[in-house]
C-alpha positions in Angstrom: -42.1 -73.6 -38.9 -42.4 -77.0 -37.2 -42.4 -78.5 -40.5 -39.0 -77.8 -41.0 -38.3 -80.4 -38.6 -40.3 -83.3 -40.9 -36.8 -83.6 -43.0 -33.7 -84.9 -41.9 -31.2 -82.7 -44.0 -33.6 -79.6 -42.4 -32.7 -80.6 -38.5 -29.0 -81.8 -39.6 -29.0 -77.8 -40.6 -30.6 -76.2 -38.2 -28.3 -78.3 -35.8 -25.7 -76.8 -37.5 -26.7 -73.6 -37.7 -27.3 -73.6 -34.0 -24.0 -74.3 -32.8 -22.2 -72.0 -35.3 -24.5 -69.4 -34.1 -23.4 -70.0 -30.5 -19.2 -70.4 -31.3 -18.4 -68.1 -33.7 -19.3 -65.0 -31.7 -18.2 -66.7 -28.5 -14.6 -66.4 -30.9 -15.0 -63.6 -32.8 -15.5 -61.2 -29.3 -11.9 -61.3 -28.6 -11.0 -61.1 -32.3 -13.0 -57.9 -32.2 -11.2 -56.9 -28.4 -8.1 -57.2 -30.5 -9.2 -55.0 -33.5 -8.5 -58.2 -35.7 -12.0 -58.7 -36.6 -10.8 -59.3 -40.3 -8.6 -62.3 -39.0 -11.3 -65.0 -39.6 -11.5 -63.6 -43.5 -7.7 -64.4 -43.6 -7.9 -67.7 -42.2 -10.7 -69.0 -44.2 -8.9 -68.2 -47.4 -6.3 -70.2 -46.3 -8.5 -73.2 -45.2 -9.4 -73.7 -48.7 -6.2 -74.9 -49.1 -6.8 -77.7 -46.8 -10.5 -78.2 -48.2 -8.9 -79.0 -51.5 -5.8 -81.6 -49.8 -9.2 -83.3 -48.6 -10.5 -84.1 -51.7 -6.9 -84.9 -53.4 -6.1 -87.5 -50.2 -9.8 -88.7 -50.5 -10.2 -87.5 -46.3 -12.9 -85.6 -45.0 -12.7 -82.1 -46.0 -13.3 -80.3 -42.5 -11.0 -82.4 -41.1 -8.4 -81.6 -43.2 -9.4 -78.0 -43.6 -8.7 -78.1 -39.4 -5.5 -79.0 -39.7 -4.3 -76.3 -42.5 -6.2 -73.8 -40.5 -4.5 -74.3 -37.6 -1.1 -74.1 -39.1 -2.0 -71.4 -40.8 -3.5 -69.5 -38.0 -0.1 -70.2 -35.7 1.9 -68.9 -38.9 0.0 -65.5 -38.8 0.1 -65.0 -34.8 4.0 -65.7 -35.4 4.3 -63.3 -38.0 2.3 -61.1 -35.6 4.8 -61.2 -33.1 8.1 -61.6 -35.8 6.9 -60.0 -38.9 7.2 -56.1 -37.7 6.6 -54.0 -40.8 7.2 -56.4 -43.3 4.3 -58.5 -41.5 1.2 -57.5 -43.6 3.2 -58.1 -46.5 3.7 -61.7 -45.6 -0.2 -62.1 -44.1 -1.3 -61.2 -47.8 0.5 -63.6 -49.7 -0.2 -66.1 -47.1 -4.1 -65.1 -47.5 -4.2 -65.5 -51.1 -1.4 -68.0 -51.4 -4.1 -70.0 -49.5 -6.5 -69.1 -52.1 -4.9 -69.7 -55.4 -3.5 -73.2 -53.3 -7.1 -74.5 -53.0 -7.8 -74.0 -56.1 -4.8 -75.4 -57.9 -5.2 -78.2 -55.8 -9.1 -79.2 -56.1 -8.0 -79.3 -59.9 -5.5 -81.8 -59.3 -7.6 -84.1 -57.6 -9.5 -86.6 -59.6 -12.5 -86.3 -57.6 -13.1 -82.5 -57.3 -13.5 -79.4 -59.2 -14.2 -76.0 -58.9 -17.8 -76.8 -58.2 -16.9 -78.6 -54.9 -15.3 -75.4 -53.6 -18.1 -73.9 -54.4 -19.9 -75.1 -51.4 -17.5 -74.2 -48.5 -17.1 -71.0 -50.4 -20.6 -69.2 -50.2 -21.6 -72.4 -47.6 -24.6 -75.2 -48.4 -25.7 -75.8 -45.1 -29.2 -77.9 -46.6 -26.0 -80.8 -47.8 -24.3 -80.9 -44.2 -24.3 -84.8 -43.7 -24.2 -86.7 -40.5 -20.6 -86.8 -40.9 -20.4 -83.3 -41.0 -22.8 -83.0 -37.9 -20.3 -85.4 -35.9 -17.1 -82.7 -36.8 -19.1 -79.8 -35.9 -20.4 -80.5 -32.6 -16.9 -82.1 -31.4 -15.2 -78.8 -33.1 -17.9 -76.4 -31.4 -17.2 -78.1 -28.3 -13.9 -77.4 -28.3 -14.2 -73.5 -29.0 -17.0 -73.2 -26.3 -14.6 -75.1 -23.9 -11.6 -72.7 -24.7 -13.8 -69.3 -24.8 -15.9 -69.8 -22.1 -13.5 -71.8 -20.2 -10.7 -69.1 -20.3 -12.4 -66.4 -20.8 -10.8 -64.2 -17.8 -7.6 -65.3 -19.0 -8.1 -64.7 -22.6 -9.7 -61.4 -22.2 -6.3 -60.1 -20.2 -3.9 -60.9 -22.8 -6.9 -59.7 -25.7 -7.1 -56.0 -23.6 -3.4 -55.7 -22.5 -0.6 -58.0 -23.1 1.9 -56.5 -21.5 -0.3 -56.0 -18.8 -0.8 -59.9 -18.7 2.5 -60.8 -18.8 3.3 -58.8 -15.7 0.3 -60.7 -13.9 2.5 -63.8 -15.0 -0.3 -65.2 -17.8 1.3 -67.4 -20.4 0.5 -64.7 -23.4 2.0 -66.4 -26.2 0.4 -69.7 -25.3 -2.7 -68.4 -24.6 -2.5 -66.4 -27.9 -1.3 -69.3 -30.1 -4.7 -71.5 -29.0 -6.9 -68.2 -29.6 -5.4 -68.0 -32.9 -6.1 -71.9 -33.5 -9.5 -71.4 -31.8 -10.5 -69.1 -34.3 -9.2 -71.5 -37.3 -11.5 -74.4 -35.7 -14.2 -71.8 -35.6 -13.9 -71.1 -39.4 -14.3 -74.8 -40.4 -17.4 -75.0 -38.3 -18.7 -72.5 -40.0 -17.5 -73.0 -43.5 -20.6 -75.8 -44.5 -23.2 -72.8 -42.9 -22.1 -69.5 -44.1 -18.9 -70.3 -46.4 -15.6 -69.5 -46.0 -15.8 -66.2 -47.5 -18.6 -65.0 -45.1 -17.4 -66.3 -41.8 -15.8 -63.6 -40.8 -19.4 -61.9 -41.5 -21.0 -64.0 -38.5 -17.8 -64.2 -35.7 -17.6 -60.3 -36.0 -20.8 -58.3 -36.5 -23.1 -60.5 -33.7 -20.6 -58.7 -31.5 -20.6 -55.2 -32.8 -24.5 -55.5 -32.6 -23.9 -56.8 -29.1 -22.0 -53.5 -28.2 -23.9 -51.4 -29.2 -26.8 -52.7 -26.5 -24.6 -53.7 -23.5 -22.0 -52.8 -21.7 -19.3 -54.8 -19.5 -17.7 -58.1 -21.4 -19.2 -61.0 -19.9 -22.7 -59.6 -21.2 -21.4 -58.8 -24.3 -20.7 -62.2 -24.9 -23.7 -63.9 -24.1 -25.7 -61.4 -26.3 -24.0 -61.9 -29.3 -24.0 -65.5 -28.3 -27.8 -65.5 -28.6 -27.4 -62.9 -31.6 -25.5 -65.4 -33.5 -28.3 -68.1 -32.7 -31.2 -66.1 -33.8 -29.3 -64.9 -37.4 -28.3 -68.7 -38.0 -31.7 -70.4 -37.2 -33.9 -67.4 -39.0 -31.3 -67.4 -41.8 -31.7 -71.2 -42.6 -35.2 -71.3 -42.2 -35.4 -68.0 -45.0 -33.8 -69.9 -47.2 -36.2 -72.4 -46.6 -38.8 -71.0 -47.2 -37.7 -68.2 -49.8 -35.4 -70.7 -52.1 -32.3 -68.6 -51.7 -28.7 -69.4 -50.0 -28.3 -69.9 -46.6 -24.9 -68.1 -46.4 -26.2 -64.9 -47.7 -29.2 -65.1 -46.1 -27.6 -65.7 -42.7 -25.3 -62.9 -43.5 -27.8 -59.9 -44.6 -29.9 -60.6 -41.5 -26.7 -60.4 -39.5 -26.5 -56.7 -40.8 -30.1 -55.9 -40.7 -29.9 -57.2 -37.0 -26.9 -54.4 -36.2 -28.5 -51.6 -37.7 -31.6 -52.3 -36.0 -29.6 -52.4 -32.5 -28.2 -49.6 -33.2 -30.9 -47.6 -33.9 -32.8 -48.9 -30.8 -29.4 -48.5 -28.5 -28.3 -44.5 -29.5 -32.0 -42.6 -27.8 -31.4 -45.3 -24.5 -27.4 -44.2 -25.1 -28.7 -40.7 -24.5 -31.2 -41.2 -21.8 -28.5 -42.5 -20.1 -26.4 -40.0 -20.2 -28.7 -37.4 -19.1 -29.6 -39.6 -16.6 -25.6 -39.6 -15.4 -25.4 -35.5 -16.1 -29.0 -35.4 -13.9 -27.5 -37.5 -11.0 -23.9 -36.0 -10.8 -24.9 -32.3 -11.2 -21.6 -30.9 -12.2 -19.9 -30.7 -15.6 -21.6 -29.7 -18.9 -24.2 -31.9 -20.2 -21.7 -32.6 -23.4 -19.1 -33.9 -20.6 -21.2 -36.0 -19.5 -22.8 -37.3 -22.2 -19.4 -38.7 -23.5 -18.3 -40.1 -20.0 -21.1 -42.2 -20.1 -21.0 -43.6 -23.6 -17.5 -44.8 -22.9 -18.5 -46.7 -20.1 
C-alpha cells in the first residue's frame, strides 16, 4: 500500500480522493434532509456545459465548470421556489439542455473533443494535475467552511422552512449558498468520480450513515469518514486492479450500504426490545416501531 505513495500522480489522487471523500457527504446530508438527493445528478449534467466553455475559452475547466454550476444551481432553487407545477418540466430541460450544451460546445472548440469529456464524465482521478489539486483543496475548503460552519442553521431551513423563517433565519439566502454549495461540490468531485456518478458519493455515504446512527451531528461525521474510506480504497483498487476509479469508488460505496445495513437491522431490533423491556407497557410491535423512528 505504501508504494502507492512512490508516484506523484498516485498522492495528487489520493489527495484528491480524500478531500472529496470528506465534502461531498458533508453536502450531500442536507441534500438527502431535503429528499433532493438526485439534485447533484442534475447539477453535474449541467456543469458539462461549463467543462466544455473551458476548453472553447482555453480557461481551466473546473473553474469554469464552478461558475456554470453555480448559475445553474441558483436557477433550479429559483425554479424551486417559482416553478410550481410546471417546475420539473423546466429542471429537465435545464438538466439535459446542460448536457447536449457541453457537448455541442466541446465540438466547437479547437482544442477538445468528445474524448475530453470523457474524463469529467466517468472521472480520471490518476490525470488530476497540480493545478487541479490547487482548485480542489480551495473549493473543498469552501464547502467544509459553509457545512460545518452553518450547519445548525442549514439544517433548520433543510427540516422546516417555514419553521425557520418564523425563528427569523434568512431561508432563501441560506438556501441559495446550499444550492451553490452543492454545485462547488460537483466540480470537486467531477476529476474523482465523474460527473455522472457524483451524485453516487454525496448521497449514499449518508444513507449508509443512517442506517448505523442516529441524531444529525453523528450522521454527518460518519458519512464524513464513510466517504473517506470509499474514495481512498476505491483509488487504490483501481490501482492495483487496472480498472476506473469512478466506478470503482462508486460500487464500494454500494457494497459499503448494504453491508451497514445488514449489520444495523439485528442492533435496530435489540434496541427496540431493549426500549419495550425498559418501558413495560405497549405491545412489543409498538415499541419496536417507536424506537426505529428515533
Amino acid at each position: 500500500m505504501t508504494e502507492l505513495l512512490d508516484y506523484a500522480f498516485m498522492q495528487r489522487a489520493l489527495l484528491a480522493a480524500l478531500l472529496v471523500g470528506i465534502a461531498a457527504p458533508a453536502v450531500g446530508i442536507y441534500l438527502v434532509q431535503r429528499r433532493q438527493a438526485i439534485m447533484g445528478d442534475g447539477i453535474g449534467h449541467v456543469a458539462l456545459t461549463g467543462v466544455a466553455l473551458g476548453f472553447l475559452l482555453n480557461t481551466n475547466p473546473v473553474w469554469m465548470a464552478v461558475l456554470v454550476a453555480s448559475l445553474g444551481a441558483v436557477a433550479m432553487e429559483l425554479i424551486r421556489w417559482y416553478g410550481k407545477a410546471r417546475g420539473d418540466l423546466a429542471l429537465a430541460m435545464l438538466f439535459y439542455g446542460g448536457m447536449a450544451g457541453g457537448v455541442m460546445i466541446i465540438n466547437l472548440s479547437p482544442n477538445g473533443s468528445n474524448a475530453n469529456l470523457t474524463t469529467y464524465l466517468f472521472g480520471s482521478i490518476t490525470t488530476v494535475s497540480n493545478s487541479d489539486v490547487i482548485a480542489i483543496v480551495c473549493l473543498s475548503a469552501f464547502v467544509l467552511a459553509v457545512s460545518l460552519g452553518l450547519r445548525r442553521q442549514l439544517f433548520a431551513v433543510c427540516q422546516d422552512e417555514e419553521f425557520a423563517r418564523v425563528t427569523g433565519l434568512p431561508v432563501r439566502v441560506l438556501n441559495l449558498l446550499l444550492a451553490v454549495t452543492a454545485a462547488v461540490t460537483v466540480t470537486v468531485a467531477m476529476r474523482v468520480v465523474g460527473l455522472l456518478l457524483v451524485s453516487a458519493l454525496m448521497v449514499i455515504p449518508v444513507a449508509a450513515a443512517q442506517q448505523a446512527t442516529r441524531g444529525f451531528a453523528t450522521t454527518l461525521f460518519v458519512s464524513m469518514g464513510f466517504g473517506v474510506l470509499v474514495t481512498l480504497s476505491g483509488t487504490a483498487t483501481s490501482y492495483y486492479a487496472d480498472v476506473p476509479p469512478g466506478a470503482s469508488i462508486v460500487v464500494l460505496t454500494i457494497a459499503l450500504f448494504i453491508v451497514v445495513t445488514a449489520l444495523a437491522a439485528p442492533l435496530a431490533r435489540r434496541r427496540a426490545r431493549a426500549v419495550a423491556r425498559r418501558d413495560g407497557s405497549g405491545t412489543l410491535e409498538e415499541k419496536s416501531e417507536e424506537a426505529l423512528k428515533v
